[in-house]
mmCIF file of the N, C-alpha and C atoms, coordinates in Angstrom:
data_MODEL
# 
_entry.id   MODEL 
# 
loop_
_atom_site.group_PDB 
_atom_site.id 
_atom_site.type_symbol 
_atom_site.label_atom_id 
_atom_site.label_alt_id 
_atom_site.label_comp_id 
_atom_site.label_asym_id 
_atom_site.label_entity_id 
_atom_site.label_seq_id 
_atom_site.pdbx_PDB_ins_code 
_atom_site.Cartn_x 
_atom_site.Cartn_y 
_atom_site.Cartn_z 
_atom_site.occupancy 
_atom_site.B_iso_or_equiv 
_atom_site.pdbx_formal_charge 
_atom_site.auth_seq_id 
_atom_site.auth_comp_id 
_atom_site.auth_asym_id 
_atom_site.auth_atom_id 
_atom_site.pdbx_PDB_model_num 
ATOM 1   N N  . UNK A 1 1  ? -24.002 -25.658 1.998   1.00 0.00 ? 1  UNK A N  1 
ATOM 2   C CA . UNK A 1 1  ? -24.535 -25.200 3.246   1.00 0.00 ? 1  UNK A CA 1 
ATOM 3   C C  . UNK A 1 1  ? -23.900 -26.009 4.384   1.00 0.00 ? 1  UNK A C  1 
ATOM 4   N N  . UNK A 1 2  ? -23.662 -25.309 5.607   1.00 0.00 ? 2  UNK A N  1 
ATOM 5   C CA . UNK A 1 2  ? -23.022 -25.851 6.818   1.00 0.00 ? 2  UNK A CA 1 
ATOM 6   C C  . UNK A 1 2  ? -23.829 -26.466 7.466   1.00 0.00 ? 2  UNK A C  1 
ATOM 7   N N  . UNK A 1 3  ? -23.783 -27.473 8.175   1.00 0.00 ? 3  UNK A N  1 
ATOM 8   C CA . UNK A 1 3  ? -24.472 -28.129 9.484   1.00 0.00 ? 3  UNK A CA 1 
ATOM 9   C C  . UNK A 1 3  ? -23.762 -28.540 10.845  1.00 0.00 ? 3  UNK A C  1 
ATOM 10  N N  . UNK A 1 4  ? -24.245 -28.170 11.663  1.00 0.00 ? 4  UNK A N  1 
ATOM 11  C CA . UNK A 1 4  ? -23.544 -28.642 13.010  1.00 0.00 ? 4  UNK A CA 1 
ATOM 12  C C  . UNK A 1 4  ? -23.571 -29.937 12.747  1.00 0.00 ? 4  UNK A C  1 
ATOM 13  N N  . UNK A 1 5  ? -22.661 -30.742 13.855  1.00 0.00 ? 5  UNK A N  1 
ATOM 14  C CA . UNK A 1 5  ? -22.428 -32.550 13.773  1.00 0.00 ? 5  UNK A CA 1 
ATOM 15  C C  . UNK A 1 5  ? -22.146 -32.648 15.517  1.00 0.00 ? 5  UNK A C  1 
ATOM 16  N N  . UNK A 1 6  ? -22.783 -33.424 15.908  1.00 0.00 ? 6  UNK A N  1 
ATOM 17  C CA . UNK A 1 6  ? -21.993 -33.218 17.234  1.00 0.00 ? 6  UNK A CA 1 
ATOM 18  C C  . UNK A 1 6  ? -21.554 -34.747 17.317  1.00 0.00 ? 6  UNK A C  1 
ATOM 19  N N  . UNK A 1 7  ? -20.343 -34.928 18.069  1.00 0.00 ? 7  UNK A N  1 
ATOM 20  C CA . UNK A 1 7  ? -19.533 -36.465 18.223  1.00 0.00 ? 7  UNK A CA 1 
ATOM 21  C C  . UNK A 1 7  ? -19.480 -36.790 19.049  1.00 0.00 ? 7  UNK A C  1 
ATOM 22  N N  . UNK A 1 8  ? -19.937 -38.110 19.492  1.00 0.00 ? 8  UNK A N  1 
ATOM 23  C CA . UNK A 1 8  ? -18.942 -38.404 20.880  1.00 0.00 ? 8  UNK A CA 1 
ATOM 24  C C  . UNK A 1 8  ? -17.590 -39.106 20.708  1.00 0.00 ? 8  UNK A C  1 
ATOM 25  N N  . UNK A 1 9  ? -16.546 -38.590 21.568  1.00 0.00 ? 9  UNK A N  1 
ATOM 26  C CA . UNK A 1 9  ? -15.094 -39.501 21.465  1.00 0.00 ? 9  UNK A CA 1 
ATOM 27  C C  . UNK A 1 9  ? -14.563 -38.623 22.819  1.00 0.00 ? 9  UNK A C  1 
ATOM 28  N N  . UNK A 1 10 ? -13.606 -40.276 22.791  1.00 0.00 ? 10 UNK A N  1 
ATOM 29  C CA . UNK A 1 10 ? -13.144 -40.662 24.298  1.00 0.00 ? 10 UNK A CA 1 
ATOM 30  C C  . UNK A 1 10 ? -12.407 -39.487 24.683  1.00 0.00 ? 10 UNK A C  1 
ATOM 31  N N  . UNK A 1 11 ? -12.448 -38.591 25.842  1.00 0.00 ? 11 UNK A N  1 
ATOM 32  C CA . UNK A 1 11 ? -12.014 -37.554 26.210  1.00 0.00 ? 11 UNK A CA 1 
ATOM 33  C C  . UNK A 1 11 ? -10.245 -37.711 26.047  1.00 0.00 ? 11 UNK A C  1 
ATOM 34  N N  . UNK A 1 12 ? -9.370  -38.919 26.286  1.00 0.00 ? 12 UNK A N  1 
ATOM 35  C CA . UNK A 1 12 ? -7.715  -38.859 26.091  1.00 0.00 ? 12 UNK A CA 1 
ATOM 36  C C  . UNK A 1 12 ? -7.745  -38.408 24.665  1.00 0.00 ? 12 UNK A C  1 
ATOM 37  N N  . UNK A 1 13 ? -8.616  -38.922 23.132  1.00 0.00 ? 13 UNK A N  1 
ATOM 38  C CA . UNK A 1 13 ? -8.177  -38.673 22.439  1.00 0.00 ? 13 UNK A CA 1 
ATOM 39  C C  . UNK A 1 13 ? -8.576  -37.340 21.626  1.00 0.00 ? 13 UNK A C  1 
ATOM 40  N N  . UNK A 1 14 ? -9.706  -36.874 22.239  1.00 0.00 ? 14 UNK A N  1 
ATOM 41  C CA . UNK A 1 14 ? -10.024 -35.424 21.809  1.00 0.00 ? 14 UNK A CA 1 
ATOM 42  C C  . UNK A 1 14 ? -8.723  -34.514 22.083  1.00 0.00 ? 14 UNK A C  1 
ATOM 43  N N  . UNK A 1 15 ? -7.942  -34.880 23.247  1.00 0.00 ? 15 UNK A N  1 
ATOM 44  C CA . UNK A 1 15 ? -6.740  -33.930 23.846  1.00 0.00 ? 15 UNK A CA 1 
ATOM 45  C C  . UNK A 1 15 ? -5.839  -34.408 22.468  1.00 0.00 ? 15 UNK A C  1 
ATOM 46  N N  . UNK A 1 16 ? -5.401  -35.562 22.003  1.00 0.00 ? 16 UNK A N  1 
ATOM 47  C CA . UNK A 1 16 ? -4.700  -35.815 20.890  1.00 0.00 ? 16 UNK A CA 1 
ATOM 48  C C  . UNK A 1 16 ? -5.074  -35.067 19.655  1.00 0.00 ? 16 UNK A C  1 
ATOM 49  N N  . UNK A 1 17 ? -6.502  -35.401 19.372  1.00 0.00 ? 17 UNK A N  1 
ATOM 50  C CA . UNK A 1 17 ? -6.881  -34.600 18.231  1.00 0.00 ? 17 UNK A CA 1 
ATOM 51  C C  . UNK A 1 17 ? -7.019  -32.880 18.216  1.00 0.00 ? 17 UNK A C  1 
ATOM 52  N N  . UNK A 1 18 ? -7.267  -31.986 19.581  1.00 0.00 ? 18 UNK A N  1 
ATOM 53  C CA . UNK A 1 18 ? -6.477  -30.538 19.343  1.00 0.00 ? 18 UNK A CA 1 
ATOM 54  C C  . UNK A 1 18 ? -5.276  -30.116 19.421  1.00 0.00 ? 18 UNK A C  1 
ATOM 55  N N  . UNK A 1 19 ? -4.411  -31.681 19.775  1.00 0.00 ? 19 UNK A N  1 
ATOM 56  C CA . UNK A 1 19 ? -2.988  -31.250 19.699  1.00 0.00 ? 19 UNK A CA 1 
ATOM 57  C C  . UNK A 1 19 ? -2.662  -31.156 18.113  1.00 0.00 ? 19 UNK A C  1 
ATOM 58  N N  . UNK A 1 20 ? -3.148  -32.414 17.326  1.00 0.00 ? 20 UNK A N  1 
ATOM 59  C CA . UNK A 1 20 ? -2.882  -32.468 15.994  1.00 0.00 ? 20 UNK A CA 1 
ATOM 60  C C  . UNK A 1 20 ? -3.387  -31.430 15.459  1.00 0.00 ? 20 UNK A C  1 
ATOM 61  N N  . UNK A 1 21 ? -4.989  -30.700 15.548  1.00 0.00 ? 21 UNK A N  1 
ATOM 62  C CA . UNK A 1 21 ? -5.578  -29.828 15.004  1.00 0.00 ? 21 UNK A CA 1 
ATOM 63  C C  . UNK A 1 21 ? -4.640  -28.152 15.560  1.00 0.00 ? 21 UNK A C  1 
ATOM 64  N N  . UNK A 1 22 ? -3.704  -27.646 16.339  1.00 0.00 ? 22 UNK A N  1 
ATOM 65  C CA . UNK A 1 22 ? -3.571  -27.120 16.583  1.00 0.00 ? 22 UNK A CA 1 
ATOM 66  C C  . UNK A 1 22 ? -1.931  -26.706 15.364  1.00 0.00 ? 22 UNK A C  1 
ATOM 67  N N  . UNK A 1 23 ? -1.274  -28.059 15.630  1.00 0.00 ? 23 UNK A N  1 
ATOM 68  C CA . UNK A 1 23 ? -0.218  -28.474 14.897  1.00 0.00 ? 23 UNK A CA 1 
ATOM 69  C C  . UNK A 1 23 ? -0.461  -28.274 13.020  1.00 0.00 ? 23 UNK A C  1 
ATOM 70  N N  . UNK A 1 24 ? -1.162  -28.791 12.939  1.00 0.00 ? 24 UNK A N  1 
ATOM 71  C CA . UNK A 1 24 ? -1.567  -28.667 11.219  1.00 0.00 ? 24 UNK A CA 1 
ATOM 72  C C  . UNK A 1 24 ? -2.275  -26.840 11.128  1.00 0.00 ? 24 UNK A C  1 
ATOM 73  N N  . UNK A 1 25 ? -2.916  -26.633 12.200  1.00 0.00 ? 25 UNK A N  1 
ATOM 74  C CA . UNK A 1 25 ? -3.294  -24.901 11.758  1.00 0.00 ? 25 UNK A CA 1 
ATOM 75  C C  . UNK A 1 25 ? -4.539  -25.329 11.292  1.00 0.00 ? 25 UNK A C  1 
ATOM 76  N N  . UNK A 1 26 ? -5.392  -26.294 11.140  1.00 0.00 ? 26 UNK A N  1 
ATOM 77  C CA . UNK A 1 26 ? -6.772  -26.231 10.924  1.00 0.00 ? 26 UNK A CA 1 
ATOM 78  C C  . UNK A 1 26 ? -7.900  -26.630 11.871  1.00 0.00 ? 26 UNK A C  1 
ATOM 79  N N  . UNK A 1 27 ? -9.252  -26.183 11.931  1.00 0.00 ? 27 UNK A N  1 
ATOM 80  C CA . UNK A 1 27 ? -10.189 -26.702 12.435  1.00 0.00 ? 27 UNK A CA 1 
ATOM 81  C C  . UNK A 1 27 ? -10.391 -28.449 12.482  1.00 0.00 ? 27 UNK A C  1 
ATOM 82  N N  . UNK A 1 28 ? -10.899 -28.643 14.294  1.00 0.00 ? 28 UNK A N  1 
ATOM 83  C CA . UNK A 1 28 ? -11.146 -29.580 13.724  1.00 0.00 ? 28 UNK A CA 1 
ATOM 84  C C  . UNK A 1 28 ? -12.647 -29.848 13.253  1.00 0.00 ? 28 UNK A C  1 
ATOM 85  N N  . UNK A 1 29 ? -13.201 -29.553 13.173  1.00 0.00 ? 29 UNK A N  1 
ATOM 86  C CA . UNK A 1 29 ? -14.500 -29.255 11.951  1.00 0.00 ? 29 UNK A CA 1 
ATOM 87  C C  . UNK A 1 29 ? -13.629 -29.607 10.419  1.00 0.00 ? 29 UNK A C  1 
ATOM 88  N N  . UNK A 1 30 ? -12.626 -28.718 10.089  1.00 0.00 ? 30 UNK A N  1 
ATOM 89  C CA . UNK A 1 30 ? -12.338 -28.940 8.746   1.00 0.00 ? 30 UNK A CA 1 
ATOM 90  C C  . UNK A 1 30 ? -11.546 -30.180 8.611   1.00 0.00 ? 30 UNK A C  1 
ATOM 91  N N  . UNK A 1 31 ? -10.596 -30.893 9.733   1.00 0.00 ? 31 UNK A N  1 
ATOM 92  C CA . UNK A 1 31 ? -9.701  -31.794 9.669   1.00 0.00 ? 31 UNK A CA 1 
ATOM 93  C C  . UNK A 1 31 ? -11.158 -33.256 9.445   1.00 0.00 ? 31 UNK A C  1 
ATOM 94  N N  . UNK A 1 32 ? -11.890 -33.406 10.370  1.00 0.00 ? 32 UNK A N  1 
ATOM 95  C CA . UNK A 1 32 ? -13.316 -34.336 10.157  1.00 0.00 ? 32 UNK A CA 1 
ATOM 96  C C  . UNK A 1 32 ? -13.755 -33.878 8.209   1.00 0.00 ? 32 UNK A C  1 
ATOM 97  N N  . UNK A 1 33 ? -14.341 -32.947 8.261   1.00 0.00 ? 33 UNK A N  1 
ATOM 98  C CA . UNK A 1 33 ? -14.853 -32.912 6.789   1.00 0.00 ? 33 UNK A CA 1 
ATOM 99  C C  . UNK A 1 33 ? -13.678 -33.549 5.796   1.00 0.00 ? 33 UNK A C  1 
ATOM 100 N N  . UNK A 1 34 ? -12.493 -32.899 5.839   1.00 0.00 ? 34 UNK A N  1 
ATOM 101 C CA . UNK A 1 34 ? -10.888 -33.153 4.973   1.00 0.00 ? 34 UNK A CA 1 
ATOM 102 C C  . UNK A 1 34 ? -11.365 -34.812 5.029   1.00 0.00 ? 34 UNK A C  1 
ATOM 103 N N  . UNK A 1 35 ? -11.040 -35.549 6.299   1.00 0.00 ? 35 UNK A N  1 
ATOM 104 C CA . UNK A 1 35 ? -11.642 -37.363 6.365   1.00 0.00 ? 35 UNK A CA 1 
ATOM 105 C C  . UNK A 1 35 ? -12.023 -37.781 5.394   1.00 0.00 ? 35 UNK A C  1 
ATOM 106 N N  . UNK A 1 36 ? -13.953 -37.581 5.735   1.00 0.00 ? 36 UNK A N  1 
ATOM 107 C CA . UNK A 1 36 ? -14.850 -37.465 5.149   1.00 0.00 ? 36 UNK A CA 1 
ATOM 108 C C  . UNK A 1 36 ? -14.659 -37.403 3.961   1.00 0.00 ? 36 UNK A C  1 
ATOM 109 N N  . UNK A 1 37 ? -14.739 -36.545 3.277   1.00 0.00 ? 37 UNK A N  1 
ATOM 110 C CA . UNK A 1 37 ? -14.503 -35.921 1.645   1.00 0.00 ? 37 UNK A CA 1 
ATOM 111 C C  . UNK A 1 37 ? -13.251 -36.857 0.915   1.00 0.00 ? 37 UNK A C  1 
ATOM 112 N N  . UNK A 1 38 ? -11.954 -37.409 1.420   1.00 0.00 ? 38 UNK A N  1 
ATOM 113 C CA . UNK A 1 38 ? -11.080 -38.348 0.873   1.00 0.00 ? 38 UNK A CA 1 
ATOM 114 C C  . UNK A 1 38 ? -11.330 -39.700 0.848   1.00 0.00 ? 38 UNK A C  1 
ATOM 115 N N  . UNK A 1 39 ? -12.266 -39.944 2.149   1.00 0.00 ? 39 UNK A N  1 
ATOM 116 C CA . UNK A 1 39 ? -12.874 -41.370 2.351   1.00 0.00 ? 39 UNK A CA 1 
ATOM 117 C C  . UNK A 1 39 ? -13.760 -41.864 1.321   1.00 0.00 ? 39 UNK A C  1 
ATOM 118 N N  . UNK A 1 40 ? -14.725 -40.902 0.817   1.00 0.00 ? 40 UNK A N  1 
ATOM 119 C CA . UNK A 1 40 ? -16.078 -40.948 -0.064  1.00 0.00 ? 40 UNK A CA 1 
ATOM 120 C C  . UNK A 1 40 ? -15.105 -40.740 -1.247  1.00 0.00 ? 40 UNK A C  1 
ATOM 121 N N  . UNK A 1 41 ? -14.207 -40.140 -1.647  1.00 0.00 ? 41 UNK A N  1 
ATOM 122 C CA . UNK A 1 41 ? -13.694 -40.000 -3.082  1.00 0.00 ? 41 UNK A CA 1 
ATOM 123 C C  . UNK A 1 41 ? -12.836 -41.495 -3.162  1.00 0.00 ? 41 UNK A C  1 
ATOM 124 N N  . UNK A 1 42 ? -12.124 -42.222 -1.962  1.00 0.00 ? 42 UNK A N  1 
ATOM 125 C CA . UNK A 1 42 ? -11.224 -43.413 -2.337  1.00 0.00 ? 42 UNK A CA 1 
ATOM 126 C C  . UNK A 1 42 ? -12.301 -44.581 -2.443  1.00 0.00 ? 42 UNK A C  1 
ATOM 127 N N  . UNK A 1 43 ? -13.597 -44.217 -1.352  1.00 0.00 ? 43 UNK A N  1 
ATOM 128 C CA . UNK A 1 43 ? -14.984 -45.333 -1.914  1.00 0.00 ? 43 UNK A CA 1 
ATOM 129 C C  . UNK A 1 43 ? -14.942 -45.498 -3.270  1.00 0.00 ? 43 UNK A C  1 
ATOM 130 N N  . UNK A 1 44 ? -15.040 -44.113 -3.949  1.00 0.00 ? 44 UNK A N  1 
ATOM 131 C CA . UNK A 1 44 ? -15.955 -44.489 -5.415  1.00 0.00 ? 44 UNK A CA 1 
ATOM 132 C C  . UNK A 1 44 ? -14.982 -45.094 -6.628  1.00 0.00 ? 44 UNK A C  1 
ATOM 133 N N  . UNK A 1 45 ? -13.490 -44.508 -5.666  1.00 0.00 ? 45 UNK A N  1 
ATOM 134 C CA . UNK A 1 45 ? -12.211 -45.071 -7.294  1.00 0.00 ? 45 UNK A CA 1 
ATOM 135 C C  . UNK A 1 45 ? -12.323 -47.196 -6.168  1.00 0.00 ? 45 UNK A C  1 
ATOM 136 N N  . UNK A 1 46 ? -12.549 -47.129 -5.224  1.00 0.00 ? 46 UNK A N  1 
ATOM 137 C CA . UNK A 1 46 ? -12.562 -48.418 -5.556  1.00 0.00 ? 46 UNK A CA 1 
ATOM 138 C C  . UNK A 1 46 ? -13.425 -49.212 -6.034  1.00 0.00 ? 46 UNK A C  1 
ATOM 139 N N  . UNK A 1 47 ? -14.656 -48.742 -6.331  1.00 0.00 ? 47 UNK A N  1 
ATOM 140 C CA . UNK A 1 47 ? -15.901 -49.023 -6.559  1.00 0.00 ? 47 UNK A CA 1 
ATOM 141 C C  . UNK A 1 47 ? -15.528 -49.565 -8.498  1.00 0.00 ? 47 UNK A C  1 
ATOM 142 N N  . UNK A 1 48 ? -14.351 -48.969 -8.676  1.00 0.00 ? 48 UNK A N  1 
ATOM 143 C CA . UNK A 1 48 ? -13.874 -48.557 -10.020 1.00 0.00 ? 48 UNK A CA 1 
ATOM 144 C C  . UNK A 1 48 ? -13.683 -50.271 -10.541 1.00 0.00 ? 48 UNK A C  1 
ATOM 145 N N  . UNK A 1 49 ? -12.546 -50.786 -9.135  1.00 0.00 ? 49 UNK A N  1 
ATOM 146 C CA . UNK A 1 49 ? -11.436 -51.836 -9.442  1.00 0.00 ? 49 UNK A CA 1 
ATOM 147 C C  . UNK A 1 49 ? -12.573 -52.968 -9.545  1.00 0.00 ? 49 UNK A C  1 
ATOM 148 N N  . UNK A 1 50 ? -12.578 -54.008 -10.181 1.00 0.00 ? 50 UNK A N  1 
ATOM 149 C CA . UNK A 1 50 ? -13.121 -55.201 -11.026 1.00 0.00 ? 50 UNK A CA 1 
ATOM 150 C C  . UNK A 1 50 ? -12.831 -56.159 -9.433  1.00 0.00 ? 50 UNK A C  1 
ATOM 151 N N  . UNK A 1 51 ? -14.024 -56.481 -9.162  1.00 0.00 ? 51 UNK A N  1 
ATOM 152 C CA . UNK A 1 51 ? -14.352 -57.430 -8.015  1.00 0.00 ? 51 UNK A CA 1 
ATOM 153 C C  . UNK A 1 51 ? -12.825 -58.395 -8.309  1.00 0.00 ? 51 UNK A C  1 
ATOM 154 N N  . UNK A 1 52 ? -12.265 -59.348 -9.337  1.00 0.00 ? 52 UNK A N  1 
ATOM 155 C CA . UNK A 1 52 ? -11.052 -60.035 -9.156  1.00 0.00 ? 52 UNK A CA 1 
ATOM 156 C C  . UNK A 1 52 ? -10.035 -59.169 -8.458  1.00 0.00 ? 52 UNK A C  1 
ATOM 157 N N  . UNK A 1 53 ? -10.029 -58.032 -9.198  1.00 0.00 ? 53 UNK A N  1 
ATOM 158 C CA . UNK A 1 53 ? -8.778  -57.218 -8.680  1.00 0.00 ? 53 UNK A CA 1 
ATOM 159 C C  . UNK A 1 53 ? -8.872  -56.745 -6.515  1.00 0.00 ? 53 UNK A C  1 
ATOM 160 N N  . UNK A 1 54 ? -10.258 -56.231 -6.618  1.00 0.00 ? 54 UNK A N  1 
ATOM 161 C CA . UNK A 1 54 ? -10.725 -55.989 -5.055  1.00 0.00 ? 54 UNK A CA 1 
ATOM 162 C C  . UNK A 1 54 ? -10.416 -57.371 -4.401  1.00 0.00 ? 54 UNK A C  1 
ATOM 163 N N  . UNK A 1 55 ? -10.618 -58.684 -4.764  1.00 0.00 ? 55 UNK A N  1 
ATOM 164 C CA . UNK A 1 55 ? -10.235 -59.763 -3.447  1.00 0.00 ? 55 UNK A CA 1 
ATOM 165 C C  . UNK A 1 55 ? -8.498  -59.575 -3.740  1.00 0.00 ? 55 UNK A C  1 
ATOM 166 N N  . UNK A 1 56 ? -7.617  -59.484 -4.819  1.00 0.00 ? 56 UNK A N  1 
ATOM 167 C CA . UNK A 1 56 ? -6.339  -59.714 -4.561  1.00 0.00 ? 56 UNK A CA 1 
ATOM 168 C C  . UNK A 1 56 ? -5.756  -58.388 -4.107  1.00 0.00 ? 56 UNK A C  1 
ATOM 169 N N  . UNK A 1 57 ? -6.837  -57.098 -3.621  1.00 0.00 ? 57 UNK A N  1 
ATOM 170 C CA . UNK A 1 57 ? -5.704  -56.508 -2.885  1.00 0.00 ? 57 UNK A CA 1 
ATOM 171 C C  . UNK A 1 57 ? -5.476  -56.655 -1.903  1.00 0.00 ? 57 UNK A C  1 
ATOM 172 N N  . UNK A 1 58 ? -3.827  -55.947 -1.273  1.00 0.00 ? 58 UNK A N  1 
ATOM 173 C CA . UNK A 1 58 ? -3.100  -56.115 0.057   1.00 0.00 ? 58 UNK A CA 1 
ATOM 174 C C  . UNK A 1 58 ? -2.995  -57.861 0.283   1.00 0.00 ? 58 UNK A C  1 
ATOM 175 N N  . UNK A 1 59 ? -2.797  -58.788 -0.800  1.00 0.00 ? 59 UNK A N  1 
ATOM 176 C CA . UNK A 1 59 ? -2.668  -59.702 -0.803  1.00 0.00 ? 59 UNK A CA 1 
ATOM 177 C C  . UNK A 1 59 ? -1.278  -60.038 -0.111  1.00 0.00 ? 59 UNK A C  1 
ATOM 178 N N  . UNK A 1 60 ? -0.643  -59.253 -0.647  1.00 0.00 ? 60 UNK A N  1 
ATOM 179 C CA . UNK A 1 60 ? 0.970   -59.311 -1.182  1.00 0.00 ? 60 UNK A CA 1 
ATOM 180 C C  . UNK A 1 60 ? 1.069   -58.410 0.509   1.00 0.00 ? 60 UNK A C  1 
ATOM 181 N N  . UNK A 1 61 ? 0.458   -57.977 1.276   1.00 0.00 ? 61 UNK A N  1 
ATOM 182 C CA . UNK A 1 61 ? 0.971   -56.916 2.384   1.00 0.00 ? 61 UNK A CA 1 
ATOM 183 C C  . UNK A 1 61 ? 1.839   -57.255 3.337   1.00 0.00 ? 61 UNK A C  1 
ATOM 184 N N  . UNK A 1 62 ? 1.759   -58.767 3.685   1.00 0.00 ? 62 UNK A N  1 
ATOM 185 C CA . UNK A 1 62 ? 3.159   -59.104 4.339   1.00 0.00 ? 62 UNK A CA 1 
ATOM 186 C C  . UNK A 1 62 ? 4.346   -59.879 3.937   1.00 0.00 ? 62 UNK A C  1 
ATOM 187 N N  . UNK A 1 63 ? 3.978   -59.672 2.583   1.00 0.00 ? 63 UNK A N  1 
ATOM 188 C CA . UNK A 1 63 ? 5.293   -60.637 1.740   1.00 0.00 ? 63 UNK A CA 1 
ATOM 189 C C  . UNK A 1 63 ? 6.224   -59.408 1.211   1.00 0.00 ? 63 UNK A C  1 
ATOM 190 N N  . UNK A 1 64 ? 7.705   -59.922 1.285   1.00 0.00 ? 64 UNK A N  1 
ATOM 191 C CA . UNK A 1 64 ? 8.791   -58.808 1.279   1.00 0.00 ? 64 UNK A CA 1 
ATOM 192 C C  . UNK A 1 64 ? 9.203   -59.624 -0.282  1.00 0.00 ? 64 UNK A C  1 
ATOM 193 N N  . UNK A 1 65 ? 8.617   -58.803 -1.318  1.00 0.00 ? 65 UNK A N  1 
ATOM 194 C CA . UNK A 1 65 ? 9.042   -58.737 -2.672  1.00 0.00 ? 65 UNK A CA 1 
ATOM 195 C C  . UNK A 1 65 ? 9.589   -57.944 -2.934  1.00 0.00 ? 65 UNK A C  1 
ATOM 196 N N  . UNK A 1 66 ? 11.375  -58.353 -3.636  1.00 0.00 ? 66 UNK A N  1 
ATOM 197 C CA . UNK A 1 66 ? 12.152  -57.339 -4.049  1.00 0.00 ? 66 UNK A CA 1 
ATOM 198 C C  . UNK A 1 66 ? 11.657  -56.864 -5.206  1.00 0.00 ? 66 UNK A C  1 
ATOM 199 N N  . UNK A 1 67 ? 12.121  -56.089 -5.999  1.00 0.00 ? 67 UNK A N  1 
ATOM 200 C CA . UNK A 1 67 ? 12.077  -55.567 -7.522  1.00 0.00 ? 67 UNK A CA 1 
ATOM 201 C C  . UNK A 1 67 ? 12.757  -56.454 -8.285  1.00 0.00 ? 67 UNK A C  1 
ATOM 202 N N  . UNK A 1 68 ? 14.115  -57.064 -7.630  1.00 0.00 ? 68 UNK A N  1 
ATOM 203 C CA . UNK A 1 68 ? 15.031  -57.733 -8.033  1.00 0.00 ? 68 UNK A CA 1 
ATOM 204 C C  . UNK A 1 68 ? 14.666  -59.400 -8.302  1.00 0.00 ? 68 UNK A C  1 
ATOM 205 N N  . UNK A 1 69 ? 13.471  -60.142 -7.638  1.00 0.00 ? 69 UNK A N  1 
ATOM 206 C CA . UNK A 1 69 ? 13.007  -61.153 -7.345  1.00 0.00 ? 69 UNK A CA 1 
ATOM 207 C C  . UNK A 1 69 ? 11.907  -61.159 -8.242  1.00 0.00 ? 69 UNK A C  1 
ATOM 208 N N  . UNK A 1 70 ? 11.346  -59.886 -8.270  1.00 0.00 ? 70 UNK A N  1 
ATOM 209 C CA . UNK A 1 70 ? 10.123  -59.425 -9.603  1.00 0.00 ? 70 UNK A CA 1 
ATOM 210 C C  . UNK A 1 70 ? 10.363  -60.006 -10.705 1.00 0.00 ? 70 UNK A C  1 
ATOM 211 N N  . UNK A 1 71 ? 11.802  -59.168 -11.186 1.00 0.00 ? 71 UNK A N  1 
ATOM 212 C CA . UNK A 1 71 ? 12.384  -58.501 -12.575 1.00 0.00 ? 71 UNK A CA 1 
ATOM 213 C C  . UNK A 1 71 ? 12.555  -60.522 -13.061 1.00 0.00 ? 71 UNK A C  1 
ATOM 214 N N  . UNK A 1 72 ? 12.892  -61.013 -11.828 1.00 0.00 ? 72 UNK A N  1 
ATOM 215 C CA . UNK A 1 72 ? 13.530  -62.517 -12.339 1.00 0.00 ? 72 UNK A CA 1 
ATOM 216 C C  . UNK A 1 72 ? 12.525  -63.411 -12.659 1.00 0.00 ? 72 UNK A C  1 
ATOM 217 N N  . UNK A 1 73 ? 11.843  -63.405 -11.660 1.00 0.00 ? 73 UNK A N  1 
ATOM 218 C CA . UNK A 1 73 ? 9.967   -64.208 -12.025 1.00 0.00 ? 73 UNK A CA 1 
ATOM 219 C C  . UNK A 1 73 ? 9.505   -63.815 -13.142 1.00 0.00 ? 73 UNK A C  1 
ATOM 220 N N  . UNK A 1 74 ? 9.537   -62.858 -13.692 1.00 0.00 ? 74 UNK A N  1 
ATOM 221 C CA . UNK A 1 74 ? 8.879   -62.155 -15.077 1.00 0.00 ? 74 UNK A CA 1 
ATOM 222 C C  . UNK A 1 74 ? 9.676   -62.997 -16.260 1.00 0.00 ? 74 UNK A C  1 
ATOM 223 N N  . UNK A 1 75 ? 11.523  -62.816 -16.071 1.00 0.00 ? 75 UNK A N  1 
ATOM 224 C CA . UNK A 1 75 ? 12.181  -63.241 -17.355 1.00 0.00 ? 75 UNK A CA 1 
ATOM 225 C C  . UNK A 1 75 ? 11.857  -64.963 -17.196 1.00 0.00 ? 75 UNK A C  1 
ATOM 226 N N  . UNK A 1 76 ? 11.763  -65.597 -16.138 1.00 0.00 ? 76 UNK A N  1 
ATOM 227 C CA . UNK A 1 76 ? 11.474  -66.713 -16.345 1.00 0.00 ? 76 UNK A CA 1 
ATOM 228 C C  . UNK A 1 76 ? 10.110  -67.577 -17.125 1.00 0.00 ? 76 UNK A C  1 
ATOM 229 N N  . UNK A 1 77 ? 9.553   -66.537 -16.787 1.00 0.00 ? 77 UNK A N  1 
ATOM 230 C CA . UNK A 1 77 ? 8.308   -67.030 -16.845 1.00 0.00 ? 77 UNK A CA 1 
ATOM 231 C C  . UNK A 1 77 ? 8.327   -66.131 -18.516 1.00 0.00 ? 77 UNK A C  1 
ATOM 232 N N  . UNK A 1 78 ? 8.163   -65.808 -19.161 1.00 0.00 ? 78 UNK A N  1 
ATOM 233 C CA . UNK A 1 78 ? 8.183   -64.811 -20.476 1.00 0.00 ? 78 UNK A CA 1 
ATOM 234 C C  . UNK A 1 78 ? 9.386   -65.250 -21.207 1.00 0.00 ? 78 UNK A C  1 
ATOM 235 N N  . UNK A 1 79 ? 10.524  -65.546 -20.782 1.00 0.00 ? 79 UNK A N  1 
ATOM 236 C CA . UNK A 1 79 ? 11.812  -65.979 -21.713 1.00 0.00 ? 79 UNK A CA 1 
ATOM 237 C C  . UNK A 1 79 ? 12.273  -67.586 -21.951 1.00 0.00 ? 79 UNK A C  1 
# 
């Protein structure tokens, strides 16, 4: 079943958001719900990850690790 929602937001970016909503071809009613509905589904898979794993993510988000620097830390550490 549908329900009205009413929002407040800052009048510059409502003009942004029917430019985007106009651009993609959907409501923005449906672009808010689309949010919504991906936000509540990425809640529950993180709800998934083991409290150790949740503090070490985006740990690594401003460190520039090659594959190549990976591959070498691994054989050292294992060989």
């Amino acid at each position: 079943m549908k329900a009205k929602l009413t929002l407040r937001i800052e009048k510059d970016l409502i003009e942004e958001i029917k430019k985007f909503s106009k651009e993609k071809g959907e409501s923005i009613s449906k672009i808010v719900e689309n949010y919504f509905r991906l936000t509540l589904q990425n809640k529950e898979k993180e709800e998934e990850i083991t409290p150790t794993v949740r503090k070490l993510k985006g740990i690594l988000k401003d460190k520039k690790v090659s594959e190549e620097d990976y591959k070498k830390y691994l054989e050292e550490k294992y060989l």
